[in-house]
NUGURO-516957 format. One record per residue (C-alpha): residue number from 0; residue in one letter; x, y, z. Coordinates in steps of 0.25 Angstrom, whole numbers. Example, Ala and Ser with C-alpha at 12.3 -4.5 7.8 and 13.67 -1.06 7.14 Angstrom:
<sites>
<site pos="0" code="A" x="49" y="-18" z="31"/>
<site pos="1" code="S" x="55" y="-4" z="29"/>
</sites>
This chain:
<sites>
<site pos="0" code="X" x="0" y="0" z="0"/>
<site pos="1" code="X" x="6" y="14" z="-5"/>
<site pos="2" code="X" x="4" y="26" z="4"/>
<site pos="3" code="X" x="-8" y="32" z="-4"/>
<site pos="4" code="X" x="-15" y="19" z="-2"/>
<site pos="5" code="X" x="-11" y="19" z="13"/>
<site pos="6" code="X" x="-17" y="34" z="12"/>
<site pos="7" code="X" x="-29" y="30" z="5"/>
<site pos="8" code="X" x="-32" y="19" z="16"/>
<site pos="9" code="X" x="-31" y="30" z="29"/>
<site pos="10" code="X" x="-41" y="40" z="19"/>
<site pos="11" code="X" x="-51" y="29" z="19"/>
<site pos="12" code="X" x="-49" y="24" z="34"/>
<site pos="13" code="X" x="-53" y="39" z="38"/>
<site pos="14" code="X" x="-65" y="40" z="29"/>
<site pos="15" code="X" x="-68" y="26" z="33"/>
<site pos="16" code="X" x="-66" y="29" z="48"/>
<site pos="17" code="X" x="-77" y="43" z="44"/>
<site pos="18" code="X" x="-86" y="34" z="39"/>
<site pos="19" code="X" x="-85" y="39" z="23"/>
<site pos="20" code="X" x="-92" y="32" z="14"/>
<site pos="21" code="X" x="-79" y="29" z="2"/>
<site pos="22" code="X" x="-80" y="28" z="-10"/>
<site pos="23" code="X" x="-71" y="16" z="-18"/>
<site pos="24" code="X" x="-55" y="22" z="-20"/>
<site pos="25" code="X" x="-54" y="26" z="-35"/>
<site pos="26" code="X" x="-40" y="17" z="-38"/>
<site pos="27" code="X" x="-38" y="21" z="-53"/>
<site pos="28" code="X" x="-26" y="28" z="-56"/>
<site pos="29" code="X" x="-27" y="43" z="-58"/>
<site pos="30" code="X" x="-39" y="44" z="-50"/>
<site pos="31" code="X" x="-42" y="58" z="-45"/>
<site pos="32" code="X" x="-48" y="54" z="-32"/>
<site pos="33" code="X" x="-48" y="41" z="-24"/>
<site pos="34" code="X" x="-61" y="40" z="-15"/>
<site pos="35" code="X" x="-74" y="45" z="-12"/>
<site pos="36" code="X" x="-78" y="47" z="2"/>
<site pos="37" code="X" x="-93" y="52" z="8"/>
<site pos="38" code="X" x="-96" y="55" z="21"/>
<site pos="39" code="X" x="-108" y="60" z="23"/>
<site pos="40" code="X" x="-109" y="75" z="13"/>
<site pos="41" code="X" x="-96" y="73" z="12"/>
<site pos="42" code="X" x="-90" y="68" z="-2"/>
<site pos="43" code="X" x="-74" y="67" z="-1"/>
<site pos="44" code="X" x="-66" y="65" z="-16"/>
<site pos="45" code="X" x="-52" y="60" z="-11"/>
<site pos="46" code="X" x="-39" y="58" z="-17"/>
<site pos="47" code="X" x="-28" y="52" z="-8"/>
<site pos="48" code="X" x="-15" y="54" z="-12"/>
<site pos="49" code="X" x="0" y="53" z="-6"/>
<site pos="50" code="X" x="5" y="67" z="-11"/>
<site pos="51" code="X" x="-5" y="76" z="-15"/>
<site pos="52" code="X" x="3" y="82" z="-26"/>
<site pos="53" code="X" x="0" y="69" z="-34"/>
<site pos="54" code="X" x="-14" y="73" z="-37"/>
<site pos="55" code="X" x="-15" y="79" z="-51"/>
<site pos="56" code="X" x="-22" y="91" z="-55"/>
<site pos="57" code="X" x="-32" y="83" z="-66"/>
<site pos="58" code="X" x="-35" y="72" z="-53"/>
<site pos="59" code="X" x="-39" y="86" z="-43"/>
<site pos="60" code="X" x="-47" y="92" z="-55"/>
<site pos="61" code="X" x="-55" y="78" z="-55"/>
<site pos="62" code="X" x="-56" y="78" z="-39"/>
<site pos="63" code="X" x="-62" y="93" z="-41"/>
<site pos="64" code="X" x="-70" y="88" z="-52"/>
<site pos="65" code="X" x="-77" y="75" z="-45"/>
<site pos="66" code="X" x="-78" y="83" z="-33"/>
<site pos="67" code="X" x="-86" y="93" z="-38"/>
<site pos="68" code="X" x="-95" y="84" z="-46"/>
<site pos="69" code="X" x="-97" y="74" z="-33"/>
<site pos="70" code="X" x="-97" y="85" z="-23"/>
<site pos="71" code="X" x="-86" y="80" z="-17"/>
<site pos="72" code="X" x="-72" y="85" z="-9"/>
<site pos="73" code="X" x="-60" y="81" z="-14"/>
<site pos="74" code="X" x="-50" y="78" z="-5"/>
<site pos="75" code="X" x="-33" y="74" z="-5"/>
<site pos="76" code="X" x="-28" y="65" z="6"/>
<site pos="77" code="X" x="-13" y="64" z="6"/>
<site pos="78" code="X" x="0" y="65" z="12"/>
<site pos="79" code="X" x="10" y="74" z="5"/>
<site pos="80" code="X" x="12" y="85" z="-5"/>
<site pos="81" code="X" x="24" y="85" z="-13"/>
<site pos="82" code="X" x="36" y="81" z="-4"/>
<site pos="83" code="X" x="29" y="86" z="9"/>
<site pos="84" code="X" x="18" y="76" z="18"/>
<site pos="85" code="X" x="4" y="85" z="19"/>
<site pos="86" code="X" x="3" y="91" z="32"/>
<site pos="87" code="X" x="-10" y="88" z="41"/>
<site pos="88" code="X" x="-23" y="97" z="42"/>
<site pos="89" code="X" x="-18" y="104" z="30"/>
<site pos="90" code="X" x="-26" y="104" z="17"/>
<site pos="91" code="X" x="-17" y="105" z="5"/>
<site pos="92" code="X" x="-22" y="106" z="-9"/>
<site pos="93" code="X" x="-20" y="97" z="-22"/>
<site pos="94" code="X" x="-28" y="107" z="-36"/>
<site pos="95" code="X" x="-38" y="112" z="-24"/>
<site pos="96" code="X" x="-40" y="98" z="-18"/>
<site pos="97" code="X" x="-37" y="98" z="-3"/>
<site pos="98" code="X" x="-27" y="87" z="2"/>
<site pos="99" code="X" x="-26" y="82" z="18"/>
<site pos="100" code="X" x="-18" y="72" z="23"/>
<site pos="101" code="X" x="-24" y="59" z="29"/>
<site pos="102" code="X" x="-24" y="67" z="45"/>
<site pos="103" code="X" x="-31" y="78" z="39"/>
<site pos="104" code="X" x="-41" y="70" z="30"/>
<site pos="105" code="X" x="-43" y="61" z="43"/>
<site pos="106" code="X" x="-46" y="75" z="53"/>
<site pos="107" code="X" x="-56" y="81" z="42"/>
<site pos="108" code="X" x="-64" y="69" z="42"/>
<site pos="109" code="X" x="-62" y="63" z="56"/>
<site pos="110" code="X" x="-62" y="77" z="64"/>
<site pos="111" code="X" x="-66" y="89" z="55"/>
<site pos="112" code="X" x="-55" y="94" z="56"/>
<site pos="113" code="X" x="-53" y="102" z="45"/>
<site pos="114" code="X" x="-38" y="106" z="41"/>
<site pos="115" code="X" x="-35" y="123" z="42"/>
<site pos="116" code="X" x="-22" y="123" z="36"/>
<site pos="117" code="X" x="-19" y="122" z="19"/>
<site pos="118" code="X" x="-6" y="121" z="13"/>
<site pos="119" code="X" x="-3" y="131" z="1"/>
<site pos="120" code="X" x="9" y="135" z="-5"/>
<site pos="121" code="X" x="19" y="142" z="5"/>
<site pos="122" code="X" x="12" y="132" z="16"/>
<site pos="123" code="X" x="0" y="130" z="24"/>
<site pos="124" code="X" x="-11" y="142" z="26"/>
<site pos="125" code="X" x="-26" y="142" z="32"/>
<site pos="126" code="X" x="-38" y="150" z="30"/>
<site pos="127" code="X" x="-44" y="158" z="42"/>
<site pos="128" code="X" x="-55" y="163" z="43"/>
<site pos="129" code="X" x="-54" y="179" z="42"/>
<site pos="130" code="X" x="-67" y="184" z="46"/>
<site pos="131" code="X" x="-66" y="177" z="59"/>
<site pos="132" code="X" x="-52" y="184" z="57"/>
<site pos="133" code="X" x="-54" y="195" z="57"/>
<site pos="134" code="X" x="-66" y="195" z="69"/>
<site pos="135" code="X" x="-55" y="190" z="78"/>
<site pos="136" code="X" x="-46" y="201" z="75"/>
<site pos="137" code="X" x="-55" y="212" z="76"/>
<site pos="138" code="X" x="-62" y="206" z="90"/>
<site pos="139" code="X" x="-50" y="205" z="96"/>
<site pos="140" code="X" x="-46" y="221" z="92"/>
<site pos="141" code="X" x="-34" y="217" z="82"/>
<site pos="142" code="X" x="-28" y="224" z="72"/>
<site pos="143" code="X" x="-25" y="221" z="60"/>
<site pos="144" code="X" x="-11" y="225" z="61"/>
<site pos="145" code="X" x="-9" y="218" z="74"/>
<site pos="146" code="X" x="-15" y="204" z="67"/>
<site pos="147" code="X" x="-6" y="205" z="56"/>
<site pos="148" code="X" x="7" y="208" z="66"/>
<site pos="149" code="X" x="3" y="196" z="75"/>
<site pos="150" code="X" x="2" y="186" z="63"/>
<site pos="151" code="X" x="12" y="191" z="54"/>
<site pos="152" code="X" x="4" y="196" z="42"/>
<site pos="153" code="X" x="0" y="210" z="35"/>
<site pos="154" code="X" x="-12" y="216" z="39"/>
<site pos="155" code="X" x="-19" y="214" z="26"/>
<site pos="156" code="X" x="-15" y="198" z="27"/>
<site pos="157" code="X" x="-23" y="198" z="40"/>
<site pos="158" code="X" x="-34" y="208" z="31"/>
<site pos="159" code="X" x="-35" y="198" z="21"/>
<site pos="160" code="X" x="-36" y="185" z="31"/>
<site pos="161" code="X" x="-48" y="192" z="36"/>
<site pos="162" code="X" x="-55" y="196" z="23"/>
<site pos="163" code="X" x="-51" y="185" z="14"/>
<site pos="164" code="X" x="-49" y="171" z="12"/>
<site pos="165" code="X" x="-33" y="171" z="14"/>
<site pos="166" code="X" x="-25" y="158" z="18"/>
<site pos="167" code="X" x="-16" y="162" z="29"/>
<site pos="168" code="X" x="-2" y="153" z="32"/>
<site pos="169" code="X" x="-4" y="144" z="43"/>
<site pos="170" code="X" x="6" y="151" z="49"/>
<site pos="171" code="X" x="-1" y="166" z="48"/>
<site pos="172" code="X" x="-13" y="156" z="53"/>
<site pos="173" code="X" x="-8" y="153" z="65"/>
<site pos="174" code="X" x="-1" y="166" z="70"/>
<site pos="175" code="X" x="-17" y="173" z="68"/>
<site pos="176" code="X" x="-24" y="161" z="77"/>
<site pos="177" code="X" x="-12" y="162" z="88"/>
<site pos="178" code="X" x="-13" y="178" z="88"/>
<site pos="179" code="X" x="-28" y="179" z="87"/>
<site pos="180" code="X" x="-30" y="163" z="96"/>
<site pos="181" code="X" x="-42" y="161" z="86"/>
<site pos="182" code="X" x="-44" y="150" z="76"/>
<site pos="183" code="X" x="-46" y="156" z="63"/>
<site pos="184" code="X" x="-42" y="146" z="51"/>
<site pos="185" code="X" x="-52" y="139" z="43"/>
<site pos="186" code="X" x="-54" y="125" z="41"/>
<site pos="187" code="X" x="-50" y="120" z="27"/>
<site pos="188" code="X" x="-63" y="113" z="21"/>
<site pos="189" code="X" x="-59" y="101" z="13"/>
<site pos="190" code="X" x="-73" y="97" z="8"/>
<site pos="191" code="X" x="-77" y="105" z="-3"/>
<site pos="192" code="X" x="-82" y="101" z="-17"/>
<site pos="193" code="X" x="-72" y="106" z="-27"/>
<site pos="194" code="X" x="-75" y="115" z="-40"/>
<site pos="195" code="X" x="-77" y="106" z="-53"/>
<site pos="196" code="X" x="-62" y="101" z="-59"/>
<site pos="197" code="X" x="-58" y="103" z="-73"/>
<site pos="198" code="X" x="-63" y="92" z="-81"/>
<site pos="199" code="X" x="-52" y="87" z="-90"/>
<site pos="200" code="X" x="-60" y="83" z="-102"/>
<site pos="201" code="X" x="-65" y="70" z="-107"/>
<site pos="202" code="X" x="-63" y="58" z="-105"/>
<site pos="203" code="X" x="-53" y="48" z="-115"/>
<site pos="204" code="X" x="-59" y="36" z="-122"/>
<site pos="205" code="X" x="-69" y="39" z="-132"/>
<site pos="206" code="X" x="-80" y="31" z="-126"/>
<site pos="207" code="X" x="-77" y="40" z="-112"/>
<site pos="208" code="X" x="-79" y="54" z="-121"/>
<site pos="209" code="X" x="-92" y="47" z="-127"/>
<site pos="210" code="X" x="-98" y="42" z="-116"/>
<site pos="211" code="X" x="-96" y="56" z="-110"/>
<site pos="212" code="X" x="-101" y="64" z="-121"/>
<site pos="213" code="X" x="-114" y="56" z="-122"/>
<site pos="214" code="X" x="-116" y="58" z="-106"/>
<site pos="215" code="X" x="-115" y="75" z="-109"/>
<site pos="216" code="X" x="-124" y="72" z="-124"/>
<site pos="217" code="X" x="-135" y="68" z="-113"/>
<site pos="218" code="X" x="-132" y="80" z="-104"/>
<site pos="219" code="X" x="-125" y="77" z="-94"/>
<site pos="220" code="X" x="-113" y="86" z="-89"/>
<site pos="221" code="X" x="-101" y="76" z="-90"/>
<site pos="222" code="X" x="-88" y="79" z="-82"/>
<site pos="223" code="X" x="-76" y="67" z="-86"/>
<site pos="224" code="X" x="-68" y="62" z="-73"/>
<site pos="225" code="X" x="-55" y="57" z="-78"/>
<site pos="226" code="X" x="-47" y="52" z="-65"/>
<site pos="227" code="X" x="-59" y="45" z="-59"/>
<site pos="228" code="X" x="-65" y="32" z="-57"/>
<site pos="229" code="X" x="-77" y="38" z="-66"/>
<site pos="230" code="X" x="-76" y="46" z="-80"/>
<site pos="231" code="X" x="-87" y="57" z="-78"/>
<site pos="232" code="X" x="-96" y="63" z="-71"/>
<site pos="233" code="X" x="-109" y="64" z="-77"/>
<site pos="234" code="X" x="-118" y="76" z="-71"/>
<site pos="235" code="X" x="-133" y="80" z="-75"/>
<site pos="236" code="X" x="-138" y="91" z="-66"/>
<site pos="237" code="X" x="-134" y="89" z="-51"/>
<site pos="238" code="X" x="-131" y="73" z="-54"/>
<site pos="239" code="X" x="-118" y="70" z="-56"/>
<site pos="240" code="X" x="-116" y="56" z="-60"/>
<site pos="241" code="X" x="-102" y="47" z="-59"/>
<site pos="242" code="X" x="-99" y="43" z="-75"/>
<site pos="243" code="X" x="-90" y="30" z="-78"/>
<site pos="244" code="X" x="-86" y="26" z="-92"/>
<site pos="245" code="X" x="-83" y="13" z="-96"/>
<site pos="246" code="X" x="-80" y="5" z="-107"/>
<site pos="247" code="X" x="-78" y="-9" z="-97"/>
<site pos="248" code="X" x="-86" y="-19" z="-96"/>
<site pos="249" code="X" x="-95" y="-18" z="-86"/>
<site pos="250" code="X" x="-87" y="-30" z="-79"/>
<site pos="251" code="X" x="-75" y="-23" z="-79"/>
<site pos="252" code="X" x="-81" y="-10" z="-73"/>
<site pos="253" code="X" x="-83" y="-16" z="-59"/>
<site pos="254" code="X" x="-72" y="-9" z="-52"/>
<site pos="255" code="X" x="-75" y="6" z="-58"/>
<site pos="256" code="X" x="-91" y="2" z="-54"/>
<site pos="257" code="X" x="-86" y="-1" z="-40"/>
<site pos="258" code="X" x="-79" y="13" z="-39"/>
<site pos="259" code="X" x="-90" y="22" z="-46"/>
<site pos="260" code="X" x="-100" y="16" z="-38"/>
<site pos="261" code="X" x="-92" y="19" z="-25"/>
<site pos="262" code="X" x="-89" y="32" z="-29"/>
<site pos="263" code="X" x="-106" y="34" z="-33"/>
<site pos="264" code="X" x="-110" y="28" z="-21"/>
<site pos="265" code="X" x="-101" y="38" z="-11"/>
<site pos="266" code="X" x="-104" y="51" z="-19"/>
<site pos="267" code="X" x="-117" y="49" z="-21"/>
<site pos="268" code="X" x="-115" y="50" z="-36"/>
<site pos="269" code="X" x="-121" y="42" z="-47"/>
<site pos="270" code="X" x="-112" y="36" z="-58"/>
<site pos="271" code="X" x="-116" y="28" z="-71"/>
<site pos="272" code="X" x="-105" y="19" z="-82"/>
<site pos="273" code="X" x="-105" y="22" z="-96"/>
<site pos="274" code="X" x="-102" y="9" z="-102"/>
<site pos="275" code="X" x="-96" y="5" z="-115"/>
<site pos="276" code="X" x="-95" y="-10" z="-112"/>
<site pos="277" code="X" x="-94" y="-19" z="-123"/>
<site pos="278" code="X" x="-98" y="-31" z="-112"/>
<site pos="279" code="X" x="-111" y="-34" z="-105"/>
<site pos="280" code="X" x="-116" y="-19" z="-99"/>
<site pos="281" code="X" x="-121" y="-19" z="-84"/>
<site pos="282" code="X" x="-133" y="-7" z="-81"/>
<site pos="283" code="X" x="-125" y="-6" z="-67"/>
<site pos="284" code="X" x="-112" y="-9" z="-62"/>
<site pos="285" code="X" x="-110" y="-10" z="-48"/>
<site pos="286" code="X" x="-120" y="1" z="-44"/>
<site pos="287" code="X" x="-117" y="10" z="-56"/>
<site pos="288" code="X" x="-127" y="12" z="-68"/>
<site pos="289" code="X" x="-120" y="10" z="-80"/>
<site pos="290" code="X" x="-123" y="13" z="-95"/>
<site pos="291" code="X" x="-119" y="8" z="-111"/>
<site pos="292" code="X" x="-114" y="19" z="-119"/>
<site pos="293" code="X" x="-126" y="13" z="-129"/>
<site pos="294" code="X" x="-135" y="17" z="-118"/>
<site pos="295" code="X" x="-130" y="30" z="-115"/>
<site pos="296" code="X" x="-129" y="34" z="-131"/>
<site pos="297" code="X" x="-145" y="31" z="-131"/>
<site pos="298" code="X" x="-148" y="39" z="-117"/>
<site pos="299" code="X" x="-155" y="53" z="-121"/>
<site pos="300" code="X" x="-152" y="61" z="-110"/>
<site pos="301" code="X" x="-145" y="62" z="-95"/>
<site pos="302" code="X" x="-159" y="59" z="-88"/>
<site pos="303" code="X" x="-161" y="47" z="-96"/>
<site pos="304" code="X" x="-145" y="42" z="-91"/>
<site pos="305" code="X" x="-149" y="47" z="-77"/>
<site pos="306" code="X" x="-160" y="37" z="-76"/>
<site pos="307" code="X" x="-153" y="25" z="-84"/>
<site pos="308" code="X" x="-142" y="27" z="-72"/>
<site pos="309" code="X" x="-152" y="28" z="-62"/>
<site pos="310" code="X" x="-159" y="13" z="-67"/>
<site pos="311" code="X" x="-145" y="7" z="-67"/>
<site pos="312" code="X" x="-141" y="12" z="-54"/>
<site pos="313" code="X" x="-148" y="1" z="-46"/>
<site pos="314" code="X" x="-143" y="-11" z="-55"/>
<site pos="315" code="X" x="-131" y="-12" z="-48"/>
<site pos="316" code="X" x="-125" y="-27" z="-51"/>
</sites>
């Protein structure tokens, strides 16, 4: 066992141990996140990795993506960036996707606890809270100028922590509780849905672009996921449906079944095959409908599929 697996173990122990309901691990190479995990509202997308810095900028835009599309929060667990291990209860930051360490990780979930302290270029910062700020100062009848003497700072720097959104080093941090002996720096929230990824364009493999094509003819908005278990999100109106595209046989499809449906069952998202089987077809393939390209060339419109994926969603074999 490699240190990533070892990693990926201690990840699931916690959620395990926080009674998460998680989905099946995603083992195929290049994938851009490893697991689902639910607990209660709350939809994790993670991606475990030994040094954060290995994960690439197409793998966080697809993270962003699916995220979005399945309301979920994407998440890093590692250990080190570049040469350095990761410190803990300190968020660090891979293309906009937060990264902890397994002790954070285990505090969020186990405690509440959620980190103050981020790592930016030139070190580690937090965000206060300057409204609060600044009513503190003003109560207690100081200045100003006497602020920015005791913490070392300008007066406009201790003007803009109070009036803006600033970071502040964790060194300028600490001086500003000690001097005023108030708590002032924000909690760090790690669940938030991302904004939509860039997309990278369609998929290879003719009967991929197709099957794709034909999906949007009938008027669905079709987004391609290339570092997944799946190829597409399929969406009309507020439903967004998990899209897999196949030319196996319906025999040779039973692991990638096992996966989608895992990942359907935890998000709460329906998912459907697009077939090109030269073999004998299967209406539903361990709990997920699936459907002929024959059939879908013949469908006239996305409420028509809607309902054929709806009929075939209870014959699970």
């Amino acid at each position: 066992m490699d240190e990533r697996e070892l990693l990926m173990l201690q990840v699931l122990d916690v959620m395990e141990r926080e009674n998460f309901e998680i989905s099946e691990m995603c083992t195929s190479g290049g994938a851009c996140f490893d697991i689902f995990a639910r607990r209660n509202v709350l939809l994790l997308l993670l991606k475990v990795l030994k040094n954060i810095d290995s994960l690439s900028t197409g793998q966080a835009r697809e993270i962003s993506s699916i995220g979005n599309m399945l309301c979920a929060s994407p998440l890093i667990v590692g250990e080190k960036t570049r040469n350095s291990p990761m410190e803990s209860g300190v968020v660090y930051g891979r293309h906009s996707i937060p990264a902890v360490t397994l002790d954070t990780f285990e505090d969020v979930l186990l405690e509440g606890a959620l980190p103050l302290i981020f790592a930016a270029r030139g070190g580690y910062y937090v965000r206060i809270d300057g409204r609060r700020l600044g009513e503190i100062r003003r109560r207690k009848g100081i200045s100003l100028g006497d602020a920015a003497e005791n913490i070392g700072v300008s007066r406009r720097s201790v003007q803009n922590y109070e009036n803006k959104d600033t970071a502040m080093t964790l060194k300028t941090a600490t001086r500003l509780e000690e001097f005023l002996d108030e708590s002032l720096a924000r909690p760090i929230n790690l669940f938030f849905i991302p904004k939509m990824g860039d997309f990278e364009g369609e998929l290879q493999g003719e009967f991929e672009r197709y099957s794709l094509k034909t999906l949007m003819e009938l008027g669905f908005e079709v987004y391609p996921i290339k570092k997944a278990p799946f190829n597409a999100f399929t969406k009309e109106g507020g439903e967004v449906m998990i899209t897999k595209l196949t030319k196996t046989s319906p025999s040779g499809v039973q692991k990638s079944a096992k996966i989608i449906k895992s990942i359907s069952d935890t998000t709460g998202t329906q998912a459907f095959f697009v077939m090109d089987a030269h073999t004998k077809f299967k209406e539903n393939i361990h709990g997920i409908p699936a459907i002929k390209k024959e059939e879908l060339e013949k469908i006239e419109d996305s409420g028509e599929l809607i309902e054929v994926i709806k009929s075939r969603k209870s014959r699970a074999i």
